[in-house]
N, C-alpha and C positions, 0 to 999 in steps of 0.2 A: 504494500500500500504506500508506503513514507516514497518508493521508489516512481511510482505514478506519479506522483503528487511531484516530487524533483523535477519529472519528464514535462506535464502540465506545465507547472513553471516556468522551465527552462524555455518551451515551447511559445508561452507568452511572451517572457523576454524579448526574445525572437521577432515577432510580429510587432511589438513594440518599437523597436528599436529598427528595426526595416521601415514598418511606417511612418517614422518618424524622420527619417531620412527624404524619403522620396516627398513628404511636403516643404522639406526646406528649399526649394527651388534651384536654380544652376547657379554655379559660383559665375566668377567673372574671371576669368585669365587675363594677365599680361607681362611681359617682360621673360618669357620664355620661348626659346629655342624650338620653332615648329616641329624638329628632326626629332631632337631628341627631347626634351622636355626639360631639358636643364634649365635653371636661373642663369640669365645672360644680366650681366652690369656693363652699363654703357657710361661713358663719360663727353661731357659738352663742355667747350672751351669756349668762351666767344671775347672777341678783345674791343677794346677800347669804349668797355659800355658808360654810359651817363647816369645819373639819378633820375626817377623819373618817366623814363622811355619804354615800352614797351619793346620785349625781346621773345617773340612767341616761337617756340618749336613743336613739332608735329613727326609724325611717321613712322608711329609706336601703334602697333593693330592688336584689338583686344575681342575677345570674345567669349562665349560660353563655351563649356564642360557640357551644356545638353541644352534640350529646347526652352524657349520662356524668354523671360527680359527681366533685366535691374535694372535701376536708374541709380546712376551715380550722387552720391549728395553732399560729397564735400570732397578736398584733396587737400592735404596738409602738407608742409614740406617736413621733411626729414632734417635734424640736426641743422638749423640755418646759421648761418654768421654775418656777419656784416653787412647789414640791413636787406636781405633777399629776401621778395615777397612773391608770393605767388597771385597773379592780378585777376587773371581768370583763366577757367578750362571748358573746354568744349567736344565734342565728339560728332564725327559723321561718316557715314559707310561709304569705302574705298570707291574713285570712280574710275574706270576703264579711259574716260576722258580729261580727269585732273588729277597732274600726279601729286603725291603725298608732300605735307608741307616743308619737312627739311627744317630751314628755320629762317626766320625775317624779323624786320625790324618795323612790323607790323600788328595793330591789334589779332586776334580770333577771328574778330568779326567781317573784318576789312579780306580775311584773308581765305571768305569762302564758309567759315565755321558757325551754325545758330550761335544766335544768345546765349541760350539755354541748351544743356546738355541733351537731345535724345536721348531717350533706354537704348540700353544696349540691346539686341534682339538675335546676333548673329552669333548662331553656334559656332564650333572652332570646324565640325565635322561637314560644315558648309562651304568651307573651303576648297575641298577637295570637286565639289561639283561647280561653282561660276568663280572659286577666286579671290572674293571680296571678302574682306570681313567689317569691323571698323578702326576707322583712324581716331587717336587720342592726340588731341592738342592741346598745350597748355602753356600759358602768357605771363612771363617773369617779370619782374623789375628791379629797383634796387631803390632804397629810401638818401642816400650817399653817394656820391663818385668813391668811396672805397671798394676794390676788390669785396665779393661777395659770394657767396658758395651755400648749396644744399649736398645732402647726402643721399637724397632722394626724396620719392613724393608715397605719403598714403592716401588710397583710395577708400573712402567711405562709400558703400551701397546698397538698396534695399533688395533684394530678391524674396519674393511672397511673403511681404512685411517685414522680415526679417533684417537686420542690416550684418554687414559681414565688412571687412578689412583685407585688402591685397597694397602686402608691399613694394614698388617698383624701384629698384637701384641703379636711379636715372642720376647721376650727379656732373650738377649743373657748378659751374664757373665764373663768375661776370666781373672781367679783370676790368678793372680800372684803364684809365689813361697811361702809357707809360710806365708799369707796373713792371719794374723787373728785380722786386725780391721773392715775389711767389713763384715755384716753380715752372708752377702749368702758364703761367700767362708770360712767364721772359722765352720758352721755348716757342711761343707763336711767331 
């Protein structure tokens, strides 16, 4: 009997815990190696930035784990220094006819990007059939002409109410004018 009853149990657990999973909706992918699935870190240098100015970069494609959508609800910088802000982020599905942003010295919006962030909606497994997935753009600044730096960006998201965290280790640079005791900015 004590042994049914472990089975019963154990058996619930099970269903519990399965169904529990498949309502928490698709995560959100980004910053990994389509091949192999590894965490890739990228690094952006950009020279002679101003306080002030909009330095937006783009061409970072994100997507779902499985069918559904989240909408993004906040992006935090990672470890900032010297006055780097993040001004705005935006998102929109890769076009066949406009290539991916790279990066400018232009707002988001100016540069093709809504306002406001669409849900992400494109699985990763969509890829394989047209291509596309979506592109992630996101608009720096700096409150200083001092050299400025992140370590990267968090993503804050809701998927079926729920909100979730993906870290990306995008780490950004905004050398100053004539900056040649930081490393990465006398090498430019």
């Amino acid at each position: 009997m004590r042994t049914l009853i472990r089975l019963i149990l154990m058996t619930a657990m099970v269903v519990a815990v399965t169904s529990g999973s498949a309502g928490e909706g698709p995560r959100l992918l980004l910053g990994e190696d389509a091949d192999t699935g590894e965490t890739v870190w990228i690094g952006v240098v950009l020279p002679d930035t101003v306080a002030h100015r909009p330095y937006s970069l783009g061409g970072w494609v994100m997507c779902l784990d499985g069918p559904g959508s989240v909408t993004i609800d906040e992006i935090d910088l990672i470890r900032p220094s010297g006055g780097i802000v993040l001004q705005a982020f935006s998102s929109r599905l890769q076009s066949r006819t406009r290539t991916m942003l790279g990066n400018a010295e232009q707002p988001l919006t100016e540069l093709g990007f809504p306002a406001r962030s669409p849900a992400v909606t494109t699985a990763c497994k969509e890829k394989d059939r047209d291509g596309l997935l979506t592109e992630l753009g996101l608009q720096y600044g700096k409150t200083g002409d001092a050299t400025a730096h992140a370590e990267g960006v968090r993503l804050t998201y809701s998927s079926q109410a729920r909100r979730r965290t993906v870290d990306f280790d995008l780490d950004v640079r905004l050398c100053a004018p004539d900056d040649t005791h930081t490393k990465e900015c006398a090498d430019l």
